[in-house]
Phi, psi and omega in degrees: 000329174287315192297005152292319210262319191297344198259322180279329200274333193297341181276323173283330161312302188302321182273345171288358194267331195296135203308156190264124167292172189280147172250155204286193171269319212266019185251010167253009177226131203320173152287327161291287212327314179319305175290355155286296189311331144341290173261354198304139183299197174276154196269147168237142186283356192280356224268167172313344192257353169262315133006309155091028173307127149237141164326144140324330177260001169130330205284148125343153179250144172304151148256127162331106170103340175260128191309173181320298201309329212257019162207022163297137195241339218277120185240155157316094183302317191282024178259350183298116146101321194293148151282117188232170174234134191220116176267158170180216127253137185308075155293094213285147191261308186197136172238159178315200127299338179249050190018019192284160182275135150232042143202134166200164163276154184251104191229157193296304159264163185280170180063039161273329174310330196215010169281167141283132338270142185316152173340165134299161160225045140269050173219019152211168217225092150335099162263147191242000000 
């Protein structure tokens, strides 16, 4: 009589459990933004941000020719609250005492801590 009970419960386990499909990078981004990033020109490495130029107050400087999109904030409201599975690579921020990572950015390729120019950044994911 227990393996009756034991089978809805190990099955209502199995489906909470169950793998998430994966979400793009880009269903986390407006639908303009797709389509600007879309038409963006060639990127030049010569700009501020390769440069290492920053503002007074800490910011990146806009570069000249490169669009808006590419300092866009603007995200997807109905994605707001959902559990998703999302692959991407890490940037680590801040770690333990034991080198476990407990802060890092989620950025869609790899080498974005040091490409030019970096995600936008709604094309990054705070992990706590």
């Amino acid at each position: 009589m227990r393996a009756f009970f034991l089978v809805p419960l190990l099955l209502a386990s199995t489906l909470a459990h169950a793998e998430l499909p994966e979400t793009d990078w880009l269903e986390l981004m407006p639908k303009s933004d797709q389509r600007a990033l879309e038409q963006m020109p060639e990127i030049d490495h010569d700009s501020p941000e390769a440069m290492g130029t920053f503002t007074d107050k800490g910011g990146l400087k806009q570069s000249k020719g490169l669009p808006a999109v590419m300092y866009s904030t603007k995200t997807v409201a109905a994605m707001n609250g959902k559990d998703i599975r999302l692959g991407g690579y890490p940037v680590p921020l801040e770690s333990d005492a034991k080198g476990n990572s407990t802060l890092f950015f989620l950025v869609p390729y790899p080498g974005a801590c040091i490409h030019v120019p970096p995600p936008p950044p709604n094309q990054l994911v705070l992990v706590r």
